[in-house]
Each structure stands twice: as structure tokens, then as C-alpha cells.
N, C-alpha and C positions, 0 to 999 in steps of 0.2 A: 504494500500500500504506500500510497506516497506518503509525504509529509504533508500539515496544514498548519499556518500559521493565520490565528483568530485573532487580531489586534483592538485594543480600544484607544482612547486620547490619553493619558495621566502617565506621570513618572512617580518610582515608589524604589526602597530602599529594601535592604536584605541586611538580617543580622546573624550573626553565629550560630550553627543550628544545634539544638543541645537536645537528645535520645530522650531525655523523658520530657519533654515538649511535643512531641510526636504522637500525633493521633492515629494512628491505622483506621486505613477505611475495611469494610466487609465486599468480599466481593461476591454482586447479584448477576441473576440472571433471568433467562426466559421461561417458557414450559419446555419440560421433558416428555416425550411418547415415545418409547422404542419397542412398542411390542409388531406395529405394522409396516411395513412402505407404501399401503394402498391409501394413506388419508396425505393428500400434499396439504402444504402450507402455502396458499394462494398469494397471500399477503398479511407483509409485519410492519406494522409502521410502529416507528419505537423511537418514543420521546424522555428525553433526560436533561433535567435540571437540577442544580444543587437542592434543593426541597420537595422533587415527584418523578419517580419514573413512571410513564403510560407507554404500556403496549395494545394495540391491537392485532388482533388475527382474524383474517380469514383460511378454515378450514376447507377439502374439500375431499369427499369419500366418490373415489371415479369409479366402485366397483357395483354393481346390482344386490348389491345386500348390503343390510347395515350393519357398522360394526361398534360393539357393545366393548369398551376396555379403559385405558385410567388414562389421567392425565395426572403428573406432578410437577411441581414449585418447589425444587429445591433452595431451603433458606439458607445464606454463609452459613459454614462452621462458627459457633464463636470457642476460642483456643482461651481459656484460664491458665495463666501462668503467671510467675513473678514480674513486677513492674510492668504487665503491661497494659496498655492504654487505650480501648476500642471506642472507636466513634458508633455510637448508640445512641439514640435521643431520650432512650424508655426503657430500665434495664431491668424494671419489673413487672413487664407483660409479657408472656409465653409469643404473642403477634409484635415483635419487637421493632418489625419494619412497617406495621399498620398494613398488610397486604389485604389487598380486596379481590373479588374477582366475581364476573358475571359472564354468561353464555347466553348468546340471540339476548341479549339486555337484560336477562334475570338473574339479579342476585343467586349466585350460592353461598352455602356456606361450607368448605372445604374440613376435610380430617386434617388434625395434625399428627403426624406422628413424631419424638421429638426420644429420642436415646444419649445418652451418654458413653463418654467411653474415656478408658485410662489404660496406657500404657498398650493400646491396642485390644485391650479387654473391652468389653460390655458390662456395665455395671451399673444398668438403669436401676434395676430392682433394689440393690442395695440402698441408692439414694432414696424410693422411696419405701422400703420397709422402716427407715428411720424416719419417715417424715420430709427431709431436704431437698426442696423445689431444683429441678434439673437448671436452672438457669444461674450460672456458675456468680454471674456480679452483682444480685439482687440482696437486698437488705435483707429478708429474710430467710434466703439462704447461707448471711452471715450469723444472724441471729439464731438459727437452726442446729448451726456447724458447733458452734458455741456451747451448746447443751448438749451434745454428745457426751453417750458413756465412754468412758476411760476404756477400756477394752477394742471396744468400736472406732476409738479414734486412731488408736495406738496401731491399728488392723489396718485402717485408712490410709497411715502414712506409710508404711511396710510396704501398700499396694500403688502408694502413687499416686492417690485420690485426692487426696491433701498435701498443704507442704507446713511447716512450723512459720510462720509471719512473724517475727521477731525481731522489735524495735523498742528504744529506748525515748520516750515522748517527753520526757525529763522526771517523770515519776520513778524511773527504773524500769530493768526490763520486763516488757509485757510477751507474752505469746500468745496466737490467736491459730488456727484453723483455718486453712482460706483453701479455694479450690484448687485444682491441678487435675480440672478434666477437660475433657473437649463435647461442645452438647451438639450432636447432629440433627438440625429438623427439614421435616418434608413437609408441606402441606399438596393434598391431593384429593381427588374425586372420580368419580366413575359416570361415564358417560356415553352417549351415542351419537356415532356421528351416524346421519342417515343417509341410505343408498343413492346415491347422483346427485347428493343437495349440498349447498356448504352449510359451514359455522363457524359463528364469528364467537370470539371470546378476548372479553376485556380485562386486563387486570394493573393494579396500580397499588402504587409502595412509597415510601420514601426512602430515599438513598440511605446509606451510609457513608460519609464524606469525611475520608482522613484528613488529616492536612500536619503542618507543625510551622515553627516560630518566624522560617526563614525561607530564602530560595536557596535551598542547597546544591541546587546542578552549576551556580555560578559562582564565583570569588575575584572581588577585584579585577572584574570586567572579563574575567577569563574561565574555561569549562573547570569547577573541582573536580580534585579528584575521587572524592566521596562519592557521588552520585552522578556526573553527567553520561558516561558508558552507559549506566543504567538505564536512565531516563530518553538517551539517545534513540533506546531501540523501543521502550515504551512506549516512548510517546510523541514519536518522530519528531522530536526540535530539530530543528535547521537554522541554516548561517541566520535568519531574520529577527527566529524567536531568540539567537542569542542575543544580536544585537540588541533587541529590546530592552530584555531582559537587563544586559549592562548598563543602556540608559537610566531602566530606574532603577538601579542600583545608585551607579553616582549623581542622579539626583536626590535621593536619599541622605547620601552619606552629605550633601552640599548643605544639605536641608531646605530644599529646594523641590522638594515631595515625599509624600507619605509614604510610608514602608510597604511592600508587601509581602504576603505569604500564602504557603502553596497548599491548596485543597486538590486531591483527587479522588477521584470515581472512577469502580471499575464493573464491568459489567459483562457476563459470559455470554457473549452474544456464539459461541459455536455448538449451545445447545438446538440450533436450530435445524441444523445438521443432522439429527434424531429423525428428522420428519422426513416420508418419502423424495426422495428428490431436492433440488433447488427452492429456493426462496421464491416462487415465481416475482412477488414485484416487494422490493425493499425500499423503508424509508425513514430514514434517520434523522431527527430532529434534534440539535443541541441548544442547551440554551445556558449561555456562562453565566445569567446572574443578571450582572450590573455593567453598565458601557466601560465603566472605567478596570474591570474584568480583560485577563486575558487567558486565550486557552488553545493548549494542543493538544492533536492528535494523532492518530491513524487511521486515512483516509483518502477516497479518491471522488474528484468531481465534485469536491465542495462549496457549496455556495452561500454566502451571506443572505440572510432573507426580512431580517429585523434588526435594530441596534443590538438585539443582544443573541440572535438566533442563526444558527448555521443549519444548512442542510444537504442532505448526501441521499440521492436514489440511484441505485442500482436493477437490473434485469435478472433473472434466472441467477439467483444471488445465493453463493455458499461461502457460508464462513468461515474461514479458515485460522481467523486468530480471533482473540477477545477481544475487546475494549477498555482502554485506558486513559482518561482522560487530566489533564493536568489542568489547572482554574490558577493563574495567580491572582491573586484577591488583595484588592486595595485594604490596607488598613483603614482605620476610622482616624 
């Protein structure tokens, strides 16, 4: 895919980037079906902003009989471990990205199904025979963890489940119980596509949007070495976006414009792939936010369509890499 460079008007500064300032974004995606090749995916139009992803679909079942089988929405992993930091807006509802989802325009309402696992084990059951909600960074699964029997706990940490949180808050050392699983959910339904007819299904979420303090692909008007390789191949910058990029840097540093910092989105767009054949008609709508926003990507046949809106359609569309997308974001 080529590169694209999204520009808006403003210059903005970059500071030293520091690891736990860093927010990890969740990476999403579309529907799953692999059990047929007879139902194409006619068309995806799929919109992403820092605050809604919206897809639509049009199904279509080309065979003389209907076919009765599942459709799921795999949700990110989210990963519990020490120090770190996920971009979650809600980290006490089991629907953590508020996913919705309707077919031919009628609400469902979708199964979750929603496991834990540690050290490669399965260990749903355990969490709830004691009680403690699978959702690794919610309050009351800290409050839960907390009241474990001695025995129970002591088992816990043996298998991985836990780690010892031990810190000194100037009272003396404290130790606490904290997760150290990974919670896998699906949400899914069962459904019919019917014999020569399409179907359409809409569903919509809010991102997860990492970001952290600074622009780390650049230093002193030049590619770091921390991150630019990385980002290079991510999120296809090119000689434009660096330039930019260095502008507002030293205008920043002049003080001469506000700082900025970098949120990304990413999004598995090769679950589409699953579906019998090609994309018949694909259509991408990005939208950075705010004018004074910039963002790149991976992409061909990009167009600007709004101050703040790009757009990308393709033919008999298969996707071969995911989505990543990079937002520098004006400070306030």
C-alpha cells in the first residue's frame, strides 16, 4: 500500500517520551464467519474516528438454500500485567467497547462469551468459583482479589494468576493481589442468511485509542531511533509526514506552538478475508478528529472529503494487512 500523508494548518512540539506515559491502544476489528465460502461480503463501508467505529455490511447467500450458522465479534484481548496501561474508557462493564449490533435494522442482542487464561491454561472456572469478575482492571475485581483465602491465593500465585503488587506509599510496605491473566471475549449470534437474498448488518463501538506524552518516531528534526523503523512500516510516514512532523517540533520547542502527541488506532481489517471471496465494493472513511489533527497511514487512492475526513474505495477488495493508524493531536 502506498503511503498517505493527512495534513492540517498548526505547529506543535514533542517532549521526551517516558514508558509509563504510554497508553496502549486494543486492537479491533470486523465480523468473523468461516464456517462457508457461499455467503460473499457484497459490501463494507467502514468508518473510524477517535470516539466511533461504524461498519456496515452487505451480505449475500448466491446458493438456492438458506444457510443457518454464526456470526462473531471478536473483542481485543485485554493482557493484565505489571505496569501496564490500556486505553479503556469503562473498565467495569463486561461491553467495555459499548459494541452494538443490528441485522436488516433490528437490534440484537449478541452472546458473550468471555474466558480467561494464564500461562496458556484456562482458568475461567477458578475465577468464578471464588467469586472474581473475569475482567482483570475493574475495582471489584481488586476488591474481590483482596479477600481471598490464604490457601487460594498462595495456589494463585504458584499458577500465574496473580502477581504480589508490592509498594511502599510511605506507610510501609503494602502487598496486594493484582491480576496476571489475559481475558479473551467473543461476542456472537446465530443466524440466517436467506437463499438469493442479501443482509445487511450494522455494528458500532468505540475505539480504543492509545496514545503517550510525545512524538517518539522524531528527535531534533531527525527519524529516533526508538521508534521511527517501527512506525515507518506501520504507518507508512514518508519524507512529508516527517517534515511536518519536524516543523512542529521546532515550533514547539520556539514556543511558537503547542505540543503534540500521538494517539493511535488499530483495526483488523483482514478478518474480512473469512468471507467467501473478495470485498466486492470497499469503503473507508477516516476521520482525525480536529483540522488542527494530523494522521497517517496505509493506503491507496486516498482522498480528502471534509476538513477533517479522508476517504479510500476500492473494487473486489482483499485485505491483506490490518490497519494502523497514527493521529498527532494538538495539545490544549
Amino acid at each position: 500500500m502506498k503511503p498517505v500523508l493527512l495534513a492540517a494548518v498548526a505547529v506543535m512540539s514533542a517532549m521526551p517520551a517516558l514508558a509509563n506515559d504510554t497508553m496502549a491502544e486494543l486492537r479491533t476489528g470486523g465480523l468473523v464467519y468461516v464456517q462457508t465460502s457461499e455467503v460473499e461480503m457484497v459490501s463494507e463501508e467502514l468508518f473510524i474516528s477517535p470516539d466511533r467505529v461504524d461498519v456496515d455490511y452487505v451480505f449475500h447467500n448466491g446458493t438456492d438454500r438458506d444457510i443457518v450458522s454464526y456470526i462473531a465479534f471478536p473483542m481485543p484481548d485485554i493482557v493484565a500485567e505489571p505496569d501496564v496501561n490500556i486505553a479503556i474508557s469503562d473498565l467495569e462493564k463486561d461491553n467495555f467497547l459499548g459494541f452494538s449490533v443490528t441485522q436488516d435494522g433490528v437490534p440484537i442482542t449478541p452472546e458473550l462469551q468471555q474466558r480467561v487464561y494464564a500461562t496458556g491454561i484456562d482458568m475461567t472456572d477458578e475465577l468464578k468459583a471464588q467469586g472474581v469478575p473475569l475482567l482483570p482492571f475493574s475495582e471489584a475485581t481488586a476488591a474481590a482479589l483482596e479477600k481471598l483465602p490464604e490457601d487460594v491465593l498462595a495456589d494463585w500465585l504458584a499458577r500465574g494468576l496473580v502477581y504480589d503488587d508490592a509498594y511502599d506509599a510511605g506507610n510501609g510496605w503494602e502487598h496486594h493481589p493484582a491480576p496476571l491473566w489475559t481475558l479473551k471475549s467473543a461476542y456472537w449470534w446465530k443466524t440466517t442468511f436467506p437463499a438469493g437474498k442479501e443482509v445487511t448488518v450494522h455494528h458500532s463501538y468505540k475505539p480504543s485509542v492509545g496514545g503517550t506524552v510525545a512524538m517518539t518516531f522524531i528527535e531534533d528534526g531527525q527519524p529516533s531511533d526508538y521508534a521511527y523503523e517501527t512506525y515507518k512500516t506501520r504507518y507508512c510516514l514518508d519524507d512529508d509526514f516527517m517534515r511536518t512532523a519536524a516543523k512542529l517540533e521546532k515550533a514547539a520547542k520556539d514556543g511558537k506552538g503547542p505540543s503534540y502527541t500521538e494517539n493511535w488506532i488499530s483495526y483488523v481489517l483482514k478478518t474480512g478475508a473469512n468471507w467467501g471471496g473478495s470485498i466486492g465494493s470497499f469503503k473507508l472513511t477516516i476521520d482525525k478528529g480536529k483540522p488542527t489533527n494530523f494522521v497517517s497511514f496505509c493506503g491507496e487512492g486516498v482522498k480528502k472529503t471534509g476538513p477533517t475526513t479522508f476517504e479510500m474505495k476500492a473494487e473486489d477488495f482483499f485485505p491483506e494487512r490490518d490497519l494502523d493508524i497514527l493521529l498527532l493531536v494538538a495539545g490544549e
